[in-house]
Rosetta silent file (secondary structure, phi, psi, omega in degrees, C-alpha in Angstrom):
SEQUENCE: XXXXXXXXXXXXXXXXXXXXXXXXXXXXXXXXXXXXXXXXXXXXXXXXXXXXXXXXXXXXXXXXXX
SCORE:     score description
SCORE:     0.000 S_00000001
   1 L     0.000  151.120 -169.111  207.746  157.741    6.663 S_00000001
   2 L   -92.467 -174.814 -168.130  209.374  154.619    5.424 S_00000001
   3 L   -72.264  133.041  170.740  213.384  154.512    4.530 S_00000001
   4 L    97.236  -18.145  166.144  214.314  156.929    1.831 S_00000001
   5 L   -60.333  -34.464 -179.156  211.029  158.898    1.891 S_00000001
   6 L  -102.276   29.909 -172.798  212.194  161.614    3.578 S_00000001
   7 H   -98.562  -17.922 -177.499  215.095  162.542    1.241 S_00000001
   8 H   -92.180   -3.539 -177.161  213.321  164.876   -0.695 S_00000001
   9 H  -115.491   -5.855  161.734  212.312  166.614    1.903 S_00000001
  10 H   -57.072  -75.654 -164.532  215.425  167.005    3.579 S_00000001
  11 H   -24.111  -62.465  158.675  216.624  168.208    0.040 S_00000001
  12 H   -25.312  -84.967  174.842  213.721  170.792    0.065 S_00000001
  13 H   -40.084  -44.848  170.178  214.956  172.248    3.632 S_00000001
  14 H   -56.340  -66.188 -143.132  218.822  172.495    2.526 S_00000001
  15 H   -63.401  -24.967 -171.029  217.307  173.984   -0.552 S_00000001
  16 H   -76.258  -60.009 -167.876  214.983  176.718    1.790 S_00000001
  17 H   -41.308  -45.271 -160.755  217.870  177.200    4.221 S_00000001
  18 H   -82.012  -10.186  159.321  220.144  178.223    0.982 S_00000001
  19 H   -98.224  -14.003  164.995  218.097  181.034   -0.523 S_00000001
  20 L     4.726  -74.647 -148.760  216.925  182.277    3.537 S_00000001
  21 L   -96.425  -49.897  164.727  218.700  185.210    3.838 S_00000001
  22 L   -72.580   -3.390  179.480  218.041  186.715   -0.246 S_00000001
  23 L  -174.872  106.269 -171.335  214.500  185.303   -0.472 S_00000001
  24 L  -105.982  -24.201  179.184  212.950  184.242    2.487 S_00000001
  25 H   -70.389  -69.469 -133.876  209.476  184.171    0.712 S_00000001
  26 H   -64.010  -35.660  173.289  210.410  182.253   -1.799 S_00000001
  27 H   -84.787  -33.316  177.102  211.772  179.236    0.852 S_00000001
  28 H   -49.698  -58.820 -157.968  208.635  180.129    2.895 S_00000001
  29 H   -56.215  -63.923 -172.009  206.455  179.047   -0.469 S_00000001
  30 H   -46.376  -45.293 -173.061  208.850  175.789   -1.078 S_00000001
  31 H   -58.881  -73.218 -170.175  208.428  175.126    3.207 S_00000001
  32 H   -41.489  -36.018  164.763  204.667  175.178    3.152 S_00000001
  33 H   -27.764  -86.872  178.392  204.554  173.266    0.385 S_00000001
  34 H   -51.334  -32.623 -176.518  206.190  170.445    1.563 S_00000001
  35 H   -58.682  -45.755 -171.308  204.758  170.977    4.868 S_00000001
  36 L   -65.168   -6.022  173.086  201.183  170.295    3.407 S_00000001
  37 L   -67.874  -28.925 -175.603  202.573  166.735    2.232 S_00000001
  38 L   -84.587  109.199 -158.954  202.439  165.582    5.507 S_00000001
  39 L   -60.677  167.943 -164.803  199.701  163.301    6.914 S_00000001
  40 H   -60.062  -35.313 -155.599  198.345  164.235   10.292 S_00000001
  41 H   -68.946  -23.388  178.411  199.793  160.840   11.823 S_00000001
  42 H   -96.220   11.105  174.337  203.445  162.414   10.934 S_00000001
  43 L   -98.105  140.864 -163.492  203.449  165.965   12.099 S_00000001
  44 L   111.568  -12.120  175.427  205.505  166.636   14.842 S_00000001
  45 L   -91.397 -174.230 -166.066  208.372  164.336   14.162 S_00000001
  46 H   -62.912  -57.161 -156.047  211.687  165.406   13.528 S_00000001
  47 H   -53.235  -65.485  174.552  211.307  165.952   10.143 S_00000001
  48 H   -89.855    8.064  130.644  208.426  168.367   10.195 S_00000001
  49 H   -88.367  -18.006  141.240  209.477  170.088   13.253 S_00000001
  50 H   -56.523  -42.728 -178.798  212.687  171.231   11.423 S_00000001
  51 H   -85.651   15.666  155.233  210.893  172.275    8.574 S_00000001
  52 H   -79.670  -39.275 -169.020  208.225  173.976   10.796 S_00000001
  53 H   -77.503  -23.030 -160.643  211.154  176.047   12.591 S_00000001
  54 H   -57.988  -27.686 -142.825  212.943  176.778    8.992 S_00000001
  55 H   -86.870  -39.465  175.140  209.257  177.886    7.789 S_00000001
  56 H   -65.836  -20.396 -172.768  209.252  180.487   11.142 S_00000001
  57 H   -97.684  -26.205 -173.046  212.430  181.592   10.345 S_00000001
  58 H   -74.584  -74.109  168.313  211.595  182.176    6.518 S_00000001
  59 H   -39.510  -45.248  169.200  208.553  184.278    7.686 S_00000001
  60 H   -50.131  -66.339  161.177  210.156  186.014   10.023 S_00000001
  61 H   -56.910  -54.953  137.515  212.737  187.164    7.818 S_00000001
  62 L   -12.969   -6.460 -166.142  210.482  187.799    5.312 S_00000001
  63 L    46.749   31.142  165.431  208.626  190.477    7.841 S_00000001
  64 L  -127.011   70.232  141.455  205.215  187.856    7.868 S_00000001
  65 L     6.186  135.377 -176.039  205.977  186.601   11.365 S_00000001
  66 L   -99.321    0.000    0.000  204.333  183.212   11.952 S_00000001
């Protein structure tokens, strides 16, 4: 992504991380989201392997396992 592109989606992840532990769905729905933004050439980079592990940990917690 080019510079500055990826600020919203950092924003997005703080924002997932900070409701986690009382609503883990709710940060799942916001993860997945975002996740679906990403063209195929850019999954797998940093960006969207943190917000791949937050979206496993949101699930998890949530009792829907990935």
């Amino acid at each position: 992504m080019p510079p500055g592109k990826h600020e919203h989606l950092t924003a997005v992840g703080h924002a997932a991380e900070a409701v986690m532990e009382s609503a883990p769905e709710v940060a799942a729905c916001w993860l997945r989201a975002v996740l679906n933004t990403f063209p195929p050439e850019q999954r797998g980079g940093r960006e969207h392997t943190w917000l791949t592990g937050l979206l496993d940990r949101a699930l998890t917690l949530s009792g829907n396992p990935p």
